[in-house]
C-alpha positions in Angstrom: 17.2 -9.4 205.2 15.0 -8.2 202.5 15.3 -4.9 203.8 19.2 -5.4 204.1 19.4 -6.4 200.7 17.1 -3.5 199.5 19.5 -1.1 200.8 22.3 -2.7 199.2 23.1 -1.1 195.6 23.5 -3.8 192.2 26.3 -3.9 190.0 25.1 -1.7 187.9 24.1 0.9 190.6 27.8 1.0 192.1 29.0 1.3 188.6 27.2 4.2 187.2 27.8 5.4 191.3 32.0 4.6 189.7 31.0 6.9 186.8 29.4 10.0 188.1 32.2 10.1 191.2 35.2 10.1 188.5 32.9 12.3 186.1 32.6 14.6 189.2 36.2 15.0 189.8 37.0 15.2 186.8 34.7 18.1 186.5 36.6 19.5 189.9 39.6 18.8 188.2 39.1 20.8 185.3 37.2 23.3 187.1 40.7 23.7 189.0 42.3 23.9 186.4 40.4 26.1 184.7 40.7 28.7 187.8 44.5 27.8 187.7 44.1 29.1 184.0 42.2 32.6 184.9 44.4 33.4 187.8 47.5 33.4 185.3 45.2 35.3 183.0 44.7 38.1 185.5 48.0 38.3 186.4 49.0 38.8 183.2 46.8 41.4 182.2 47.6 42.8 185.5 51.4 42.9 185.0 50.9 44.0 181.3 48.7 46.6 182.0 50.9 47.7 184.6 54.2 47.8 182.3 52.1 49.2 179.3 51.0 52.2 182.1 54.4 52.4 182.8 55.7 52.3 179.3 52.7 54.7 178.5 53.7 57.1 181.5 57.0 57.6 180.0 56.6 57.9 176.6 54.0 60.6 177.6 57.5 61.8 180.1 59.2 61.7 176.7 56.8 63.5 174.0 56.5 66.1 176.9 60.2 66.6 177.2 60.2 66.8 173.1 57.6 69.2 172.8 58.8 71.4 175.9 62.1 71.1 173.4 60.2 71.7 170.3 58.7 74.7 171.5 61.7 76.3 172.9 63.7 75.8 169.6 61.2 77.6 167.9 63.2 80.8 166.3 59.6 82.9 166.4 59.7 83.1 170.4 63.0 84.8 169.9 62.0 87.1 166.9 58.9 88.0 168.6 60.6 89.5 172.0 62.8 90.7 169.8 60.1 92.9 168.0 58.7 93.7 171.2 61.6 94.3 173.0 63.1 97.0 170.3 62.3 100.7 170.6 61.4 102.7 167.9 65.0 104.9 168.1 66.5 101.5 168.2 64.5 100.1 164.8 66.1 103.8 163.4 69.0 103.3 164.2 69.1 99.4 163.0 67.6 100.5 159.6 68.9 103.8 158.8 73.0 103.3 160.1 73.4 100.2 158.0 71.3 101.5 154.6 74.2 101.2 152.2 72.5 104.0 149.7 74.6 105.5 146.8 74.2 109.2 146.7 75.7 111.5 144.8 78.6 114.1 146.8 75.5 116.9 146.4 73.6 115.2 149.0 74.3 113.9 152.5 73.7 109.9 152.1 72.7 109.7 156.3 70.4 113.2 156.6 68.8 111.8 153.2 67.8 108.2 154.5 66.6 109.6 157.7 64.3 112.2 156.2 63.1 109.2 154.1 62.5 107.0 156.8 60.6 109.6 158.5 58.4 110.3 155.7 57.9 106.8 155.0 58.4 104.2 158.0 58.0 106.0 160.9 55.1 105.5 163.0 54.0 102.7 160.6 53.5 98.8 162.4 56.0 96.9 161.3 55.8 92.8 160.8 57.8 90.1 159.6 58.7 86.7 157.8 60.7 83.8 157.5 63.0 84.0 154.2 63.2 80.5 153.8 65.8 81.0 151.0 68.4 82.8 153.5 67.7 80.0 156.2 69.6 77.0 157.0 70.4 74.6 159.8 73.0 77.2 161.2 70.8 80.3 161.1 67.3 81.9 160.7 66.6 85.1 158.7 63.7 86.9 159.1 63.0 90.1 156.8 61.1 92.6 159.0 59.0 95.0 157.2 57.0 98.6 157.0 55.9 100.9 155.4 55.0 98.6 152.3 58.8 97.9 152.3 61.8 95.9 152.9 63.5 97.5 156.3 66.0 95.0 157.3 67.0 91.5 158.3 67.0 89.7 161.4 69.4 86.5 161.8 69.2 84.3 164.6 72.0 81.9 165.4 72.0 78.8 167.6 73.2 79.1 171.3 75.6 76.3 171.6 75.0 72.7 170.4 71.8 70.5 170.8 70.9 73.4 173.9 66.9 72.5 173.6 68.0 68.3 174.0 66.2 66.2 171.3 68.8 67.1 168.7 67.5 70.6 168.5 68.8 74.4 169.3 68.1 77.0 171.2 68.3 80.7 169.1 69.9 83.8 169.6 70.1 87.3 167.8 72.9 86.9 165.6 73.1 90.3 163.4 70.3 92.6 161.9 71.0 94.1 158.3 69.5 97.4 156.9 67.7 96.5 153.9 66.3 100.1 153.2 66.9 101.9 150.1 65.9 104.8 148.1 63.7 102.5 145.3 60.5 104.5 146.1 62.0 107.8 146.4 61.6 109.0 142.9 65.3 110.8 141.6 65.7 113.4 139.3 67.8 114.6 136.9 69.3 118.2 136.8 69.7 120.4 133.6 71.7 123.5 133.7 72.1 126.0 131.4 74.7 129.0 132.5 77.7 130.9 130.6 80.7 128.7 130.5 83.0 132.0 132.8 80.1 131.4 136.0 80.4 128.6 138.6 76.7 126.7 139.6 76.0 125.1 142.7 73.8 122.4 143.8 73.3 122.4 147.2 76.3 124.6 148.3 78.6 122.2 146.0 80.3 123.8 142.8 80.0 122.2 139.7 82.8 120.8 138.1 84.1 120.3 134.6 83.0 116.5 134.9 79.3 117.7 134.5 79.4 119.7 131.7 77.7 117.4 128.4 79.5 119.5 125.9 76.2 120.4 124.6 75.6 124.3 123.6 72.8 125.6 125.6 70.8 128.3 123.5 70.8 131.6 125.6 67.2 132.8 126.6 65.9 136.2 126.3 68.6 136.9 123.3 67.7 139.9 121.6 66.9 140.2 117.7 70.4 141.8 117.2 72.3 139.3 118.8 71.0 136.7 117.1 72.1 138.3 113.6 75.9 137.6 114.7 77.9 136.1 113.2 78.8 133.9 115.8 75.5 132.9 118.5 76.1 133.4 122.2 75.8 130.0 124.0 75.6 128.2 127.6 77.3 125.5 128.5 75.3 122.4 129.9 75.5 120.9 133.4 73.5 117.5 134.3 73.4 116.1 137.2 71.7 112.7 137.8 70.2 110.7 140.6 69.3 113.4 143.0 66.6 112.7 145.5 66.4 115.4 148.6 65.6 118.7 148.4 67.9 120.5 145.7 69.2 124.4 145.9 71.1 125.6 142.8 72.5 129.0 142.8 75.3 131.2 140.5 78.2 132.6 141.6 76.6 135.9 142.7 74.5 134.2 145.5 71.0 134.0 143.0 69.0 131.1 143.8 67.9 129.3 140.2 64.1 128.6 139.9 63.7 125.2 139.1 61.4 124.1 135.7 60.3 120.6 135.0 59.8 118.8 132.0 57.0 116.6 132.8 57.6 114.3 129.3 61.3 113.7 130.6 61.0 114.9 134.2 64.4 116.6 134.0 65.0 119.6 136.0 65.5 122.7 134.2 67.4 125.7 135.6 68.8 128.6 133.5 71.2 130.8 134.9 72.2 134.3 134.1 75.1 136.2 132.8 77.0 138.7 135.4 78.8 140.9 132.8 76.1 141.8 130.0 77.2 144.3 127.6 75.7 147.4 125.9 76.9 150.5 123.6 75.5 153.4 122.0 76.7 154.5 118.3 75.8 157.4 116.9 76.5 157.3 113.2 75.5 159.5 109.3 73.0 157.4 107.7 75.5 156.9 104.6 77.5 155.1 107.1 77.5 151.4 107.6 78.0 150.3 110.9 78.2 146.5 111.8 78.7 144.9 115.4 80.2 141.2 115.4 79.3 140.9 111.7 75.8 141.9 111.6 75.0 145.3 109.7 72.7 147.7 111.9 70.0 148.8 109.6 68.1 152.1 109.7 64.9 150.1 111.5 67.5 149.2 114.6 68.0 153.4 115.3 66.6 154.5 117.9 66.6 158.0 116.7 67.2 160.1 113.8 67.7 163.8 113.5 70.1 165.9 111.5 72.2 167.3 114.9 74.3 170.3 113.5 72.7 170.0 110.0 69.6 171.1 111.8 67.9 174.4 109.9 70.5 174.3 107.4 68.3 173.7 104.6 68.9 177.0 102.7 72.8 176.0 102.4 72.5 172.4 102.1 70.2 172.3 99.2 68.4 169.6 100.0 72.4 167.2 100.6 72.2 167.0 104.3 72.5 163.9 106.3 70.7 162.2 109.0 72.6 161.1 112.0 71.5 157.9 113.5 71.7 156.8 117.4 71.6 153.3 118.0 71.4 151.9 121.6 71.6 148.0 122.9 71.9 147.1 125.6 71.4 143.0 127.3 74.0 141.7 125.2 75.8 138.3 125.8 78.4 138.6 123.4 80.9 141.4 123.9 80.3 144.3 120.8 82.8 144.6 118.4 81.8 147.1 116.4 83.0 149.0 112.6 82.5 151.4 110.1 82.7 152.1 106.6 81.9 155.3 104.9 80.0 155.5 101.4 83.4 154.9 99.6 83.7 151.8 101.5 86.6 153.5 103.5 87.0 151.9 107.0 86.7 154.8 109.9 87.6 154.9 113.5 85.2 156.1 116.2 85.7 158.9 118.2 84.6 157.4 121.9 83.6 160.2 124.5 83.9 159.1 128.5 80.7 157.2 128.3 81.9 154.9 126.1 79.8 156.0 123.4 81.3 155.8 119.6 80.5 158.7 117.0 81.1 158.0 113.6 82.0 160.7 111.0 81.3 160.7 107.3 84.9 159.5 105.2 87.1 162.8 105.2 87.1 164.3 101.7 91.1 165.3 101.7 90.5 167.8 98.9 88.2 169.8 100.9 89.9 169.8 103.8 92.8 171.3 102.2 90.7 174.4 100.9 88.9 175.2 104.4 90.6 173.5 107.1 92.3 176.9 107.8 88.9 178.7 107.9 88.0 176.0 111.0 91.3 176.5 112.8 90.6 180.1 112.3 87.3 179.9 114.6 88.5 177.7 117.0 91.4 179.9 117.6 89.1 182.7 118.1 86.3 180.4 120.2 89.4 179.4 123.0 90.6 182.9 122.9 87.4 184.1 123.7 86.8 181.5 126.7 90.0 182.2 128.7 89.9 186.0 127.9 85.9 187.0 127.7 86.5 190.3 129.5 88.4 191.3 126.5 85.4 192.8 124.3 87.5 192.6 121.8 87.8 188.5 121.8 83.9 188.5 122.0 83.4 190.6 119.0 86.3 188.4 117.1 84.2 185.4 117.9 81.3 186.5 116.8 82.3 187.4 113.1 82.9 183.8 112.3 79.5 182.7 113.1 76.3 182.7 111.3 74.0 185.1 112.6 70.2 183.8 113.6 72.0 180.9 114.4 71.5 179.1 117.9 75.4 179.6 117.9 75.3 183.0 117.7 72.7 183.7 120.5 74.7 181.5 122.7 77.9 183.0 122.3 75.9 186.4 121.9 74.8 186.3 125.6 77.7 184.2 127.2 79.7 187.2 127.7 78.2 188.0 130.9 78.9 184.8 132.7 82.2 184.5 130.7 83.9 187.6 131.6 84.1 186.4 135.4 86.5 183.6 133.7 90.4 184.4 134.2 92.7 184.7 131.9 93.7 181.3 130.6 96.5 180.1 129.2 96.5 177.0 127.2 99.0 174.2 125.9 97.8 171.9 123.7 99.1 168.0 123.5 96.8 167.1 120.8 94.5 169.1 118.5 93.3 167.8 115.2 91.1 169.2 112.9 89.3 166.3 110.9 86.4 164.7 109.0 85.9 167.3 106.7 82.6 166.6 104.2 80.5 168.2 101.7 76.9 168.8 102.3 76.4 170.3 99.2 78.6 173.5 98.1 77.9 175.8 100.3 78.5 173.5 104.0 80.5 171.0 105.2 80.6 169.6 108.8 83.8 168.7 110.7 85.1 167.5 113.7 88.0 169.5 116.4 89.5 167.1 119.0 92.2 168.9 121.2 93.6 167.4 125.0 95.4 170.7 126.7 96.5 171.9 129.7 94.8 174.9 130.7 96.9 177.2 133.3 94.2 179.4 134.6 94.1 182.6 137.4 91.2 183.2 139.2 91.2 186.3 141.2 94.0 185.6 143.8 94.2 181.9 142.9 95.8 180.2 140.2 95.7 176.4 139.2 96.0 173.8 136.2 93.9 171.5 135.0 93.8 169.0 131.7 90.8 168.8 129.4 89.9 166.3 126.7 87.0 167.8 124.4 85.4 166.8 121.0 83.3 169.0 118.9 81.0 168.6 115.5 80.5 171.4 114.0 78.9 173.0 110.3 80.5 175.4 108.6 78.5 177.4 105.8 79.7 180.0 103.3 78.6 183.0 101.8 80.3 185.4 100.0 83.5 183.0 100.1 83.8 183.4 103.7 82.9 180.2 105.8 80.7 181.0 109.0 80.5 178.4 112.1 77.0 177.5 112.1 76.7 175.3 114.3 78.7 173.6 117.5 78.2 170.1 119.3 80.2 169.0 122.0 80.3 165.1 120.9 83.0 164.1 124.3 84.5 166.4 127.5 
């Protein structure tokens, strides 16, 4: 019993037993719970991890597609096959076809931007950037350039709407623009000086009316006589601007102009040249005053000096006789105009042979000529008669007593009958013959001129003709014992 009762628990025993059984299951209860509670955890974090994967796989899906987008809407892919992709005739052709360059009608605008781009641009790398400015959400513009310049533009335009998805385009070559110009190429400036009756060129292109400044060009090379004129020779001025190629300028008679720069104003110079210059040749007493286009010629612009018939003389001119004076120009610009007037301020007229030469006679004393005119007429009479009939002795010895003996006249005619008689008998008709010009050199000479135009009617052995001739003679007459001797004879035109 006692051991029955030993094995039976108190009260107390089964109550604290009570305790720990419902503390247990409680504990079992909350423990199940509390696995209830992590289970749902791990679901959870197993579901959200799976949606946020999910989530995270296509938002990754999407920024993919974006930046697959982004990167196709970039405008650079385009420009840069574009710069590959173009050949260099094709970058010439883009640049140089569309350079809207202002060129004057003396050059050719094309030939000149070509030579220009192949001076300066080709062979050279060329690059490009964005102009931000020109951009917009309808087109790109990129300048492209070379050379240390501007070449062109490039546009691209969008192909379609929204093409690359994601609100963004896909781009396209839209137009290219030549942005080349000439601002590099230094121009010049053309000055031409050239007489106002001669057409220039410039580069095979005649100058017109519209280039001339109205300016007075001085005229190089003038000579010292020229510029005592009255009235100075003078270019006209020609100027041409904004020239940039290779320049040619030539005159009327095909002469190519050599070009001189001003390095201060870096104009061109060219001077061109006259076609038609003029000269002359007086010959003139030295008491005569000639003047050409107002300016006097003085004895310093002669070119020689001697006393012509006057020449040994001295024993019947007493010391009176004149030197005749030569003057010779020649290079002039201005067109001669040239007159005389004798020591009594008399105005005289030239006798011109077929040279154009003038001859100038001391003024014609009127009184003379009335006392010895006949004794001049007298030899001349005899001098022709002698030349168309020399094989008459008769004629010869005629001619010879009315000229000074130990004269140069006298030989001459002395031994000219021997060639002379072979001459036919002539006959002669004169249209004009004058007898003029009659001076004093002192009282015992006096010089004067014979001018005839005949027709001579001639027979030469079996054959007979005409002809006309046109002569001019000085001559010096002296006297002695009151009978006046030829002295001297120049032919002065025949």
């Amino acid at each position: 019993m006692k051991d029955f009762e030993e094995l039976t628990p108190s009260p107390e025993e089964e109550e604290e037993a009570r305790a720990r059984a419902q503390a247990r299951r409680r504990a079992a209860a909350k423990e199940k719970k509390l696995r209830r509670s992590r289970k749902r955890w791990r679901t959870f974090i197993v579901i959200y991890s799976i949606v946020f994967l999910l989530l995270g796989a296509a938002g990754c899906y999407v920024l993919y597609q974006y930046s697959a987008a982004y990167e196709a809407s970039l405008p650079e892919h385009v420009m840069d096959a574009f710069m590959a992709e173009t050949t260099p005739e094709q970058w010439e052709e883009y640049i140089c076809r569309g350079a809207g360059i202002d060129v004057s009608s003396f050059e050719n605008a094309e030939e000149l931007v070509r030579e220009y781009y192949d001076a300066a641009v080709r062979g050279k790398p060329l690059s490009y950037r964005r102009d931000l400015q020109a951009s917009g959400s309808d087109r790109t513009v990129y300048v492209v350039r070379g050379g240390g310049m501007e070449l062109c533009t490039v546009t691209l335009v969008p192909k379609g709407r929204n093409a690359a998805g994601f609100g963004r385009q896909l781009w396209q070559l839209g137009e290219v623009a030549s942005r080349f110009t000439l601002d590099r190429l230094e121009s010049v400036t053309l000055e031409i000086d050239a007489p106002a009756d001669s057409t220039i060129y410039v580069n095979g292109k005649a100058l017109g009316a519209e280039y001339l400044t109205g300016e007075q060009a001085p005229v190089p090379d003038l000579t010292e006589l020229e510029s005592r004129f009255d009235s100075q020779p003078s270019f006209v001025r020609y100027r041409v601007e904004d020239l940039y190629g290779e320049i040619t300028v030539t005159d009327d008679a095909g002469r190519t102009l050599a070009p001189e720069r001003d390095e201060q104003s870096g104009v061109i110079h060219y001077v061109g040249r006259a076609d038609t210059v003029y000269s002359f040749t007086v010959r003139a007493p030295e008491n005569v005053t000639v003047s050409v286009n107002g300016a006097q010629l003085l004895r310093s612009d002669a070119s020689r000096e001697e006393y012509g018939v006057l020449a040994g003389l001295d024993a019947y001119t007493h010391g009176q006789a004149y030197q005749t004076l030569t003057y010779a120009f020649d290079g002039l610009y201005t067109q001669p105009s040239i007159s005389a007037v004798g020591a009594d301020g008399r105005e005289l007229t030239p006798l011109v042979n077929e040279r154009g030469e003038l001859f100038f006679f001391p003024a014609q004393d009127d009184a003379l000529a009335a006392q010895v005119q006949q004794w001049a007429e007298e030899f001349f009479t005899r001098y022709i008669d002698y030349t168309g009939k020399a094989y008459n002795g008769g004629r010869h010895e005629a001619l010879l007593g009315r000229i000074l003996p130990g004269t140069a006249l006298y030989s001459y005619i002395r031994d000219s009958r021997d060639a002379m008689i072979w001459a036919s008998a002539t006959e002669v008709h004169y249209d004009e013959l004058t007898f003029a010009d009659f001076y004093p050199v002192g009282e015992d000479c006096f010089t004067c001129t014979i001018r005839y135009k005949g027709d001579f009617a001639a027979t030469a052995w079996h054959e007979s003709y005409t002809y006309e001739m046109q002569n001019a003679y000085e001559l010096a007459f002296v006297r002695i014992d009151d009978i006046w001797y030829a002295a001297a004879m120049s032919a002065v035109a025949g």
